[in-house]
C-alpha positions in Angstrom: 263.5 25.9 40.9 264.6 22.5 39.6 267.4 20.4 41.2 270.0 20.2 37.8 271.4 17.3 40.0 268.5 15.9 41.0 268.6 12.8 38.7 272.0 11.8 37.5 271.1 8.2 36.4 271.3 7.3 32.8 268.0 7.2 30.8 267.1 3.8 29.2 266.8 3.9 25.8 262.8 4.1 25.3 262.3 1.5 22.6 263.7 -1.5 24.7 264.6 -2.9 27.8 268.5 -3.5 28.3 269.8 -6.9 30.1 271.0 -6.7 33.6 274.7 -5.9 32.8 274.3 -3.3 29.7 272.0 -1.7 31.2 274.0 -0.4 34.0 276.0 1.8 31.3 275.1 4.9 31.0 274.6 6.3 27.5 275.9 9.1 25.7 274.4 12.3 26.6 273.9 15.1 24.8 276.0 18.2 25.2 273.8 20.9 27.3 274.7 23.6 24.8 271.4 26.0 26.7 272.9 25.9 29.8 276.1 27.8 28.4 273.9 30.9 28.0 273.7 33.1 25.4 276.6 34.2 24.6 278.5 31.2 25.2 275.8 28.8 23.9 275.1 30.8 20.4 278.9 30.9 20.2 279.3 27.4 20.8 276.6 26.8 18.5 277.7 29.1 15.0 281.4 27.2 15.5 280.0 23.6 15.5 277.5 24.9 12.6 279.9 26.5 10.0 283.1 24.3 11.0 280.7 21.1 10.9 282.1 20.2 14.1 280.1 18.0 16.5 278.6 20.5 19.3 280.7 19.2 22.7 284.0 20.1 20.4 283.0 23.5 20.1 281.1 23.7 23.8 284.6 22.9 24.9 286.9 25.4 23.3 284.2 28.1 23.6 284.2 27.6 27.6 288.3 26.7 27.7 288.5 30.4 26.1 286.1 32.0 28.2 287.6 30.4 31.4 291.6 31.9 30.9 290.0 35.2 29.9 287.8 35.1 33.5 290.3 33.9 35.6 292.5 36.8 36.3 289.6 39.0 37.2 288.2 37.2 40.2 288.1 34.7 42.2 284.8 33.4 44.5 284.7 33.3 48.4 282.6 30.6 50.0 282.3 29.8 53.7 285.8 31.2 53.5 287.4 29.5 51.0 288.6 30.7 47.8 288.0 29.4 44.5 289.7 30.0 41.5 288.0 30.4 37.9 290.5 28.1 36.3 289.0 25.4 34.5 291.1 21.8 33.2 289.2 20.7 30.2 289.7 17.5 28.0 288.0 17.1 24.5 288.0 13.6 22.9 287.6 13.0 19.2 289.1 11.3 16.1 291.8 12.7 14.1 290.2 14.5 11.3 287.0 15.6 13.4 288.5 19.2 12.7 289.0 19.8 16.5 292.4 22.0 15.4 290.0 24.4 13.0 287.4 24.4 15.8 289.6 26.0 18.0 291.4 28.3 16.1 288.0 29.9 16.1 287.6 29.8 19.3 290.4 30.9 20.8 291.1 33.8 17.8 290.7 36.7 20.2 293.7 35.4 22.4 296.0 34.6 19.6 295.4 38.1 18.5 296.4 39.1 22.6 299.5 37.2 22.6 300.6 38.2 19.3 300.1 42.1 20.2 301.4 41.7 23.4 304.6 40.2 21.7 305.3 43.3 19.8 304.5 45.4 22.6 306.9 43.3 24.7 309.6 44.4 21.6 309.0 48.1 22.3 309.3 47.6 25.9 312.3 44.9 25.9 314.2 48.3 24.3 312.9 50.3 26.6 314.0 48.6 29.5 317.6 47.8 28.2 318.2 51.6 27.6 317.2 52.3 31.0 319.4 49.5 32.2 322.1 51.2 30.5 321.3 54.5 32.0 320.6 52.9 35.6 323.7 51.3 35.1 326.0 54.4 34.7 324.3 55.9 37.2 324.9 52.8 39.5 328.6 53.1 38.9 328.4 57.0 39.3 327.2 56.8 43.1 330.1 54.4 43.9 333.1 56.8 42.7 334.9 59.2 44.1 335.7 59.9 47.4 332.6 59.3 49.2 331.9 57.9 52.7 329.8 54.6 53.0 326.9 56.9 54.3 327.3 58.8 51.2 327.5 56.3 48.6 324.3 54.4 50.5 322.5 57.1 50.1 323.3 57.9 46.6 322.2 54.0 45.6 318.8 54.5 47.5 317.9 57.4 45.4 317.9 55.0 42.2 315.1 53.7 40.4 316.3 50.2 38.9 314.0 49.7 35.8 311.8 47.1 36.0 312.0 44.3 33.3 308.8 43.6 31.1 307.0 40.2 32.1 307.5 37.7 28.9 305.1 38.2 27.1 304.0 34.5 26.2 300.8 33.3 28.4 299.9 30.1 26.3 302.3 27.4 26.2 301.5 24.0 24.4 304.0 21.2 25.5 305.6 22.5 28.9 307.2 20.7 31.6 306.6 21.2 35.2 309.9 23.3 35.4 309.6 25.5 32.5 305.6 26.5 33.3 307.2 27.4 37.1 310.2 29.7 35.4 307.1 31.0 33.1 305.4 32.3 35.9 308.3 33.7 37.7 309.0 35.6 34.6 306.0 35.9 32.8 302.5 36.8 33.0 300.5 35.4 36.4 297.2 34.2 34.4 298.5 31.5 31.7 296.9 28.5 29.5 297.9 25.4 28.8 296.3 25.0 25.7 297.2 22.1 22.6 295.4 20.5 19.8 297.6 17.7 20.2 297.2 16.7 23.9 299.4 13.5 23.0 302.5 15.5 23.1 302.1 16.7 26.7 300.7 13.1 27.6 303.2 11.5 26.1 306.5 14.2 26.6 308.9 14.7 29.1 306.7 16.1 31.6 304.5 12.9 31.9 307.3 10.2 31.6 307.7 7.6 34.0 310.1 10.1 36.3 308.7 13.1 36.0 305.0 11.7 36.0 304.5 12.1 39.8 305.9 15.5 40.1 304.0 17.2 37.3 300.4 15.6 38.4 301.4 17.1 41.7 302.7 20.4 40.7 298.8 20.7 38.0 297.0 19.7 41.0 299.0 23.1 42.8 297.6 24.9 40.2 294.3 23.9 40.2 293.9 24.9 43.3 295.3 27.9 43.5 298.1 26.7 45.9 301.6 28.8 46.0 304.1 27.6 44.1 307.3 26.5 45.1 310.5 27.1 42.3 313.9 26.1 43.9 316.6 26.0 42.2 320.2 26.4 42.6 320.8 29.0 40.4 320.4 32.5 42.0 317.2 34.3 42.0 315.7 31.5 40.9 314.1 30.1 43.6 310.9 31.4 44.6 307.4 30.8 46.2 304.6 32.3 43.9 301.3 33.3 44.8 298.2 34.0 42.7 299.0 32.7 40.2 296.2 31.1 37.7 296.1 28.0 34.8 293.7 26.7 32.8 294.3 23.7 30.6 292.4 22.8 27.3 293.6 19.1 25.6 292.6 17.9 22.8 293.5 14.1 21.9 292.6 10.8 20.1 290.6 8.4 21.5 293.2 5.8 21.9 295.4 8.2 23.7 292.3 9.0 26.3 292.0 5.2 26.7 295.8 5.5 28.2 295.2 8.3 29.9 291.9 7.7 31.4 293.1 3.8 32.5 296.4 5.0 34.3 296.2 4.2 37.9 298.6 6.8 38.9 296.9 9.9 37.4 293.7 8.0 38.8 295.1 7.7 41.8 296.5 11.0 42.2 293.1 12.3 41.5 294.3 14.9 38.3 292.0 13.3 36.2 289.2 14.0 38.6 289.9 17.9 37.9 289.1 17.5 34.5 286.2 18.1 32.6 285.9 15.7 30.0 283.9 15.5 26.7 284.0 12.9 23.5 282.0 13.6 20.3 281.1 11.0 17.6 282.5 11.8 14.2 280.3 13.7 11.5 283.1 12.5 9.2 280.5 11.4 5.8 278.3 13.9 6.9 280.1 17.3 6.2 279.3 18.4 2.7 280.7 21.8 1.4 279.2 24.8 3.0 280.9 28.5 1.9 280.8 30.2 5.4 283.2 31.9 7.2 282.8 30.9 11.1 284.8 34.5 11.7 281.9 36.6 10.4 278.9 34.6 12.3 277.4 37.5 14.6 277.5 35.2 17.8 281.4 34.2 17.1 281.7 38.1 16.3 279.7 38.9 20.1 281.9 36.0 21.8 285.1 37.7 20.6 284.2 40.6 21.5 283.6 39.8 24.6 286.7 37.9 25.4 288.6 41.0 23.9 287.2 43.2 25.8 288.2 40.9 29.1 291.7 40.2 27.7 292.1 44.3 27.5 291.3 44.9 31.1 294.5 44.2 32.8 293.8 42.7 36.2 296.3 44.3 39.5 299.1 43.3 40.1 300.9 42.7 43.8 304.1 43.9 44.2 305.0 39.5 44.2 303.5 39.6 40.8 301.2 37.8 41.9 297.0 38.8 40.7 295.0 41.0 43.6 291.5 39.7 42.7 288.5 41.2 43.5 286.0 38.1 45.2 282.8 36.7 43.4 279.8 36.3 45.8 277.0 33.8 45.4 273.4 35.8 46.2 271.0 33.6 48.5 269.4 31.8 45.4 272.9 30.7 44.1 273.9 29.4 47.4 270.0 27.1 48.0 270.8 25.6 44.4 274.5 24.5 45.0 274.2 23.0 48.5 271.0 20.9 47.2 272.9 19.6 44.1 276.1 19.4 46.3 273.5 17.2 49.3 272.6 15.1 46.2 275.5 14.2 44.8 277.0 13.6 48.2 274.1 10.9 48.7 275.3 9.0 45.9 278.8 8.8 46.9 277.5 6.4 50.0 278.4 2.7 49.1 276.2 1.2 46.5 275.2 4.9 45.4 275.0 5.3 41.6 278.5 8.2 42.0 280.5 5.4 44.3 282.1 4.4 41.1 283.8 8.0 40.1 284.0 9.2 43.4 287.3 11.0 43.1 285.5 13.2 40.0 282.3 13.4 41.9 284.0 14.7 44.7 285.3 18.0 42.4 281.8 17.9 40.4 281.0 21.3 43.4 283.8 23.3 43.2 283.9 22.7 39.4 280.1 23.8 39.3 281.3 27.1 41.6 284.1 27.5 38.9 281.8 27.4 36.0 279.2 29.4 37.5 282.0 32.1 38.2 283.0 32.3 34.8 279.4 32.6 33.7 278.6 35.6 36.1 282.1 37.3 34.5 281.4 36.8 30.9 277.9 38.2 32.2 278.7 40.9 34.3 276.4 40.0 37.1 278.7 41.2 40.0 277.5 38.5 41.8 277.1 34.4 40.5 273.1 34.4 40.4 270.7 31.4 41.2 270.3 30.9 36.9 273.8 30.6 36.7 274.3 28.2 39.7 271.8 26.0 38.0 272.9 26.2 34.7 276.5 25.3 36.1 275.5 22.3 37.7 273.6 21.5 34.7 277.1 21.5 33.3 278.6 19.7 35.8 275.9 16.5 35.5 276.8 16.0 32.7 280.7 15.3 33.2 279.5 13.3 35.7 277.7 11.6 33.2 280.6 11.3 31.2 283.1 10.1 33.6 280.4 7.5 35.3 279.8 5.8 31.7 283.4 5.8 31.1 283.9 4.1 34.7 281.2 1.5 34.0 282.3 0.8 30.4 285.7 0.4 32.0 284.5 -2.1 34.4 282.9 -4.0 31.8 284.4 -6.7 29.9 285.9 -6.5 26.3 282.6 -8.4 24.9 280.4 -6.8 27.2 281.9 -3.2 25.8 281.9 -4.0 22.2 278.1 -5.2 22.4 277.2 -2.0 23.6 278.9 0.0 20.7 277.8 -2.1 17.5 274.5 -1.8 19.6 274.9 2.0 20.0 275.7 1.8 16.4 272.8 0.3 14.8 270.8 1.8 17.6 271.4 5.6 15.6 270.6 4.0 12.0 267.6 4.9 10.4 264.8 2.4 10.9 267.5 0.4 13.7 268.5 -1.8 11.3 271.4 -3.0 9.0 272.6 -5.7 6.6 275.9 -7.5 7.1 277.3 -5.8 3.9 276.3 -2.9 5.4 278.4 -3.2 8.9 281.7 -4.8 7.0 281.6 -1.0 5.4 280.3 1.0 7.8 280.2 0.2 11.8 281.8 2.0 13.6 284.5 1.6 15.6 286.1 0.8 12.9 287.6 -2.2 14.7 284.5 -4.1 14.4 284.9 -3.8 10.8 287.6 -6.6 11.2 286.0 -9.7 9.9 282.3 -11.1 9.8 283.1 -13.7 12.1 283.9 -11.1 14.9 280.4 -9.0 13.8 278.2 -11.9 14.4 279.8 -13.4 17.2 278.9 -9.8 19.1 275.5 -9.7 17.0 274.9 -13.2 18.6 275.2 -12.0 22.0 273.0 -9.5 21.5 270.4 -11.7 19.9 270.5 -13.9 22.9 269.9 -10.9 25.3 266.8 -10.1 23.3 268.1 -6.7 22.2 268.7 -7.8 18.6 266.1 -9.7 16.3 267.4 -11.4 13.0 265.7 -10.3 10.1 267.3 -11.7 7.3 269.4 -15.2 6.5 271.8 -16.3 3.5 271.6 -19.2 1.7 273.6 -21.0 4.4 271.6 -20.3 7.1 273.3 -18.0 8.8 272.2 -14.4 9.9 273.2 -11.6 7.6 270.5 -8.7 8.5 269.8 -7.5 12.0 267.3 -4.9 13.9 267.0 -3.3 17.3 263.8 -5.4 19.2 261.4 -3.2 19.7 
């Protein structure tokens, strides 16, 4: 079977040799949509078709789903470690990319959840206040009269106190570290952080400049699957919780991932490296009317089905409220794939390896494989993760890597150095390779570079000098106003 890990390097773009410094970047890949499998894949597929979404936004909020719904029914054991199923997931795109209506459809089946678990939590709220009352009387019952303290002791032990229902919400949008730790006391133990407008949490109280610290730590708890420690000085509020699962699914702008991704302290503090991270390019210009309805696809019918059917199955319960989860194997095959990809990776880690760059994400690219595979042999109902899935999952994971390692380098790069690579990106994707000046004062994107003409020929310039650009047209001055990729 082949290594999905094997090769992580970038491919050169086959129509030209890139200079010493751009071609160290790694290029956008494309989204593996196979290696989600069927069920996840076609889903992934009929969302990004009928919204006219580009395919990593819909990858995204298909797997985000199908992660929360997994991760209260199992968890995997490897060389004695356990692994949650909980996934941190971060989509990138531009405002008006319709990454809100792309995950509406996605995550339909769980709205539906919360909103019947809401009504049921309305029936049981009154049920649990009547039998308060009725506890209540009988509480004060067994303490009068004339009664010895043997008496009245044993009259309180033969009471039932009710128990209250667990709130009913499980998917919270802007929360701070305190109020998803009193969530999980009181609520449900499997919860999602999940918000089409990432920049709120990013930019809210949890993430401010004193609470910043404290809230990477306390996600980085969750992640893991670490107890969690509430104390407070209110009683019965403190509390140490155990079992308790999060997934997160963000959705921002690009200029908000450029903060994000370029803070030292969530870099530092090695959050980010528990992320999987995606950006799309827009199809804005591209979308023309379509009348479909994404609901009624039979593969976005067959995913919510699925998910429904995982949502229904309550997981048990410890008497902590904490989840008793049932362990995920890997068969022999499963195992041979992951250590090989997990060996390869490792290797370029060493200094001067092509991975020495993102090394804190590269470090999680295993376990997030193991996580990703587990969710796969759930939604699959394999009993066991299988060799297919391993592969498929590390498939997965080589490509964040990808992600993360072009983001690093383009990072590392200088402003010029970055901007040359995206008007050459740009005019790399045009038909024929080429483009007038008229042309890229309407049209080049970012739209940044759409400043002046000054600015698009000074990068154009460099490009020419490095032999990646030819001119192909002049005006009447003399200077360049049409460019091509060299062949």
């Amino acid at each position: 079977m082949n290594n999905p890990a094997q090769d992580l390097r970038p491919k050169e773009h086959p129509s030209r040799e890139l200079d010493a410094k751009l071609k160290a970047i790694a290029s956008k890949q494309a989204y593996p949509i196979d290696a989600l499998g069927i069920l996840l894949g076609n889903a992934a597929k009929a969302i990004a078709q009928t919204v006219a979404v580009p395919v990593p936004i819909a990858a995204h909020s298909v797997l985000a789903v199908a992660a929360f719904a997994a991760q209260d029914k199992a968890d995997i054991s490897m060389d004695g470690r356990t692994i949650p199923l909980s996934l941190f997931m971060l989509t990138i795109a531009e405002s008006g990319d319709r990454k809100s209506a792309c995950d509406k459809v996605a995550s339909a089946p769980l709205m539906q959840w919360q909103r019947d678990r809401q009504l049921e939590f309305l029936r049981e709220a009154q049920d649990y206040k009547n039998a308060s009352d009725v506890y209540g009387s009988e509480h004060k019952a067994a303490l009068s009269g004339k009664k010895t303290a043997a008496d009245k002791a044993a009259a309180l032990d033969a009471l039932t106190p009710p128990t209250q229902p667990p709130d009913p919400i499980v998917i919270v949008q802007e929360p701070t570290l305190e109020g998803l730790q009193k969530s999980f006391k009181h609520g449900w133990p499997s919860q999602a952080m999940f918000s089409d407008e990432g920049a709120q949490f990013f930019g809210g109280h949890a993430m401010n400049p004193d609470n910043c610290a404290k809230t990477i730590s306390g996600l980085s708890k969750y992640w893991d699957g670490s107890p969690i420690t509430r104390t407070r000085a209110a009683a019965g509020e403190s509390a140490t919780m155990y079992d308790r699962r999060l997934s997160i699914h963000l959705l921002v702008q690009p200029i908000i991932a450029q903060e994000v991704l370029g803070n030292p302290l969530l870099m530092q503090q090695g959050i980010l490296a528990r992320f999987l991270i995606t950006e799309a390019d827009s199809l804005a210009g591209t979308r023309f009317y379509k009348a479909t309805n994404p609901m009624e696809h039979p593969a976005v019918v067959r995913f919510h089905t699925a998910i429904t059917a995982l949502l229904e199955h309550v997981p048990s319960i410890r008497e902590c409220g904490g989840l008793d989860l049932p362990t995920l194997k890997l068969s022999q095959e499963a195992r041979a794939v992951w250590i090989a990809a997990y060996d390869n990776a490792e290797r370029e880690l060493a200094p001067g390896g092509l991975l020495e760059l993102v090394k804190p994400v590269a470090s999680k690219a295993a376990e997030n494989a193991s996580r990703i595979a587990g969710v796969f042999a759930v939604l699959e109902g394999t009993g066991e993760i299988t060799g297919g899935q391993m592969t498929r999952a590390w498939t997965l994971a080589a490509y964040y890597l990808q992600n993360a390692l072009r983001a690093a380098q383009l990072t590392d790069t200088s402003l010029a150095e970055r901007e040359a690579r995206e008007v050459l990106e740009w005019l790399t994707g045009r038909t024929g390779q080429r483009a007038s000046i008229e042309e890229m004062q309407k049209k080049l994107t970012p739209a940044r570079h759409r400043k002046s003409v000054a600015h698009i020929r000074t990068v154009l310039a460099g490009l020419v000098a490095g032999g990646l650009v030819t001119v192909t047209l002049q005006n009447s001055k003399g200077e360049p106003s049409a460019w091509e990729v060299t062949a």
